[in-house]
N, C-alpha and C positions, 0 to 999 in steps of 0.2 A: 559104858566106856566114856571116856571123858573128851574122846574125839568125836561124837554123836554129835551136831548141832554147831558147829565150831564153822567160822567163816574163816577159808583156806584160799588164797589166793598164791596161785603157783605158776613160776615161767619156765618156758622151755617145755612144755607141758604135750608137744607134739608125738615125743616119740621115748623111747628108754625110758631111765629113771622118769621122767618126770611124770611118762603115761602112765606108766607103774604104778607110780604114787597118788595121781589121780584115781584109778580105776578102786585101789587099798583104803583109801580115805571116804568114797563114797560108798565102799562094802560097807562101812562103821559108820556110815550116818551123816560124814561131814556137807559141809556147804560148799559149793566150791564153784572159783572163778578163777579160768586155765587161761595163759597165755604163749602163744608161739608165733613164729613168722609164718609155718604152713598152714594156713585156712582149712585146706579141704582136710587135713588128718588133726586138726582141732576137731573138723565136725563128726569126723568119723569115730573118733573118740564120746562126744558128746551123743552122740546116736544110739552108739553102744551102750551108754549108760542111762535110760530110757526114761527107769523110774527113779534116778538119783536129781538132785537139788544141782544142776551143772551148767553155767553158762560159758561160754567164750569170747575171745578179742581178741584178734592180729595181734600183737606186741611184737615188737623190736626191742630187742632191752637197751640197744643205742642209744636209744631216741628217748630221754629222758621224760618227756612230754606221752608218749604212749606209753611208758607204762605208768606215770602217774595216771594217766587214763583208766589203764588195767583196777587199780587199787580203788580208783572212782566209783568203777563200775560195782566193786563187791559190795561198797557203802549203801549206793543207787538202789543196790537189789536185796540186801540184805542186812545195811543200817551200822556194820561194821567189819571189823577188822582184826581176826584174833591170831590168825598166822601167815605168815608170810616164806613161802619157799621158795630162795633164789636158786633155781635151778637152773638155766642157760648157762651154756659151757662149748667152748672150744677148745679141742685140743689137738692144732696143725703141728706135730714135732718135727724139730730138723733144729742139725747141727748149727752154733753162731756161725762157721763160717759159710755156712750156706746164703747167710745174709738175706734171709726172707723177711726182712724192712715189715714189709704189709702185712704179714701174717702177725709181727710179732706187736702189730697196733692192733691188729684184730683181735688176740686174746687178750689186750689192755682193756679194748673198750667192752667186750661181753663179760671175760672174766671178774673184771676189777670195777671199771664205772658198771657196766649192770647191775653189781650187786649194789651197789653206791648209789643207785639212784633206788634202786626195789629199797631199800633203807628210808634216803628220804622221804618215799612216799609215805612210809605208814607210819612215822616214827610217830609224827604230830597227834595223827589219828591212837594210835596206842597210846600214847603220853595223855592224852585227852581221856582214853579209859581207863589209865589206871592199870594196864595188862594189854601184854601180845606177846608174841614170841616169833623170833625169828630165825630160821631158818636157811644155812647155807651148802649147796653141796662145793666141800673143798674137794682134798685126793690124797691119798699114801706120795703123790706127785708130792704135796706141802709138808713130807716132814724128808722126803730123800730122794736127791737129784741124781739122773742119771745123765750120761752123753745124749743129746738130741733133746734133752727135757728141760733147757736150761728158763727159756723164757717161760714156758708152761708151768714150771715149778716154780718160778717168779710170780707167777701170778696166785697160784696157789697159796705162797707163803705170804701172800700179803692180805688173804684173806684171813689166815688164821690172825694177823694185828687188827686187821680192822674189827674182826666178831671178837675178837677179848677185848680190845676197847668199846665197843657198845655193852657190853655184857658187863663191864665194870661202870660203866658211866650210866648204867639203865640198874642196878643192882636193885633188889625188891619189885623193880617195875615191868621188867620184861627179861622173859627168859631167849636165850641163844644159844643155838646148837649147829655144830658145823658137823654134818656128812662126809667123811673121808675114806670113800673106797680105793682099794687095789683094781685089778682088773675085772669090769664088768663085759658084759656079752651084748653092746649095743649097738647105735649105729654112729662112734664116739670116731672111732678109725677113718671114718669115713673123710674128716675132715683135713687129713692128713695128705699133703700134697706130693711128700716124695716115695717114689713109690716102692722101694724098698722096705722102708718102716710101715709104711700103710701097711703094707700084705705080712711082715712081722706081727704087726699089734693085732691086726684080724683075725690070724690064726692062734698068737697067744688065748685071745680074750674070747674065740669061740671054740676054743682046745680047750679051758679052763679057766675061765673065769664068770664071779658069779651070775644070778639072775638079775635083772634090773629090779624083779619082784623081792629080791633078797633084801636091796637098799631101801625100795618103798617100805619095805615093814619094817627097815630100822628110822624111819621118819617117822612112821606112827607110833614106835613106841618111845619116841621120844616126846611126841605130841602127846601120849598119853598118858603122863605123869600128873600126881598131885600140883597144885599149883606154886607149891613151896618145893619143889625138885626141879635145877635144872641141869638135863645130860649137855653138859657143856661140847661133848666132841665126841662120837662114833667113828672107830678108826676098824673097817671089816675087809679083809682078804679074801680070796681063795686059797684055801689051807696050803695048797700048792705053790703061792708065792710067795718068795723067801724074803723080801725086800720090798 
């Protein structure tokens, strides 16, 4: 497989999608250095995978400074740099006129600068090799806005401009692939502050909506392409939502 041996640095890497895809990427062999704010469920992660190639590090994707750290350390340990998954994501919904100010800098600065700085970090390192591939999870949030999604889906939609412009501006040189699920089954709700919509999206998303193992394996198989294919965009539902 062509994900065997492949230096994967991923954030958000604590819990959902991101453990997911951790745990999917070392079944196949990859290299891999995980980033999240929770320490002890990084390590419990890492413990779990005993005899896989896995290190970790606190990151804050805020903090522009750790995670070029994060990206250091892959080099440090394993000399490079071949994928890069931004995966860190909030999504506190609630209507404009709720007017939650702080929430809605909170998914500027994880949503948009996180991914903005996971870019800077490796771009130099990739450009220097000639190949990498980067990796975003956006959302079904980035192509249709609902009531209460309006900042969320703003943030969303601006990652889909930022990864088609890298993806145009890096053409032959790095490939780019944005992750856009519908509703997964994770612990995504949680960050959600009004409490109506929290206990909506929880029951939607553990009523029906997919695995977090579902999206891991649509990030390997994106990863797992010839070097001349790139899956520019995975857009995966539960069959059951319409929108």
């Amino acid at each position: 497989m062509a994900i065997k041996g492949k230096v994967v640095v991923i954030t958000g890497a604590s819990s959902g999608i991101g453990a997911a895809t951790t745990r999917r990427l070392a079944q196949a062999g990859a290299k891999l250095v995980i980033g999240a704010r929770r320490k002890d469920r990084l390590e419990d992660l890492v413990t779990s995978l005993a005899l896989a190639e896995v290190v970790y590090q606190v990151t804050d994707v805020t903090d522009k400074k750790q995670v070029q750290s994060l990206v250091n350390l892959a080099v440090e340990k394993f000399g490079r740099v071949d994928v890069l998954f931004n995966n860190a994501g909030l999504m506190p919904l609630s209507e404009l006129s709720e007017l939650k100010v702080n929430e809605w800098e909170q998914m500027i600065d994880v949503n948009i600068k996180g991914v903005l700085y996971g870019i800077a970090a490796v771009l130099p390192i990739m450009e220097k090799q000639g190949s990498g591939h980067v990796i975003t999870t956006d959302s079904v949030a980035g192509h249709v806005v609902h009531p209460g999604t309006a900042v969320y889906s703003g943030t969303k939609w601006a990652i889909q401009a930022i990864m088609d412009g890298l993806r145009q501006e890096q053409a032959g040189k790095i490939r780019t692939t944005m992750i856009s699920p519908g509703a997964v089954n994770t612990e995504l709700y949680r960050t959600i502050t009004n409490e109506k919509k929290r206990q909506q999206i929880k029951s939607d998303e553990q009523t029906s909506g997919i695995a977090a193992e579902d999206v891991a394996n649509a990030v390997a198989y994106a990863i797992d392409q010839p070097n001349n294919v790139g899956i520019n965009e995975i857009l995966l539902r539960p069959i059951t939502q319409q929108r």
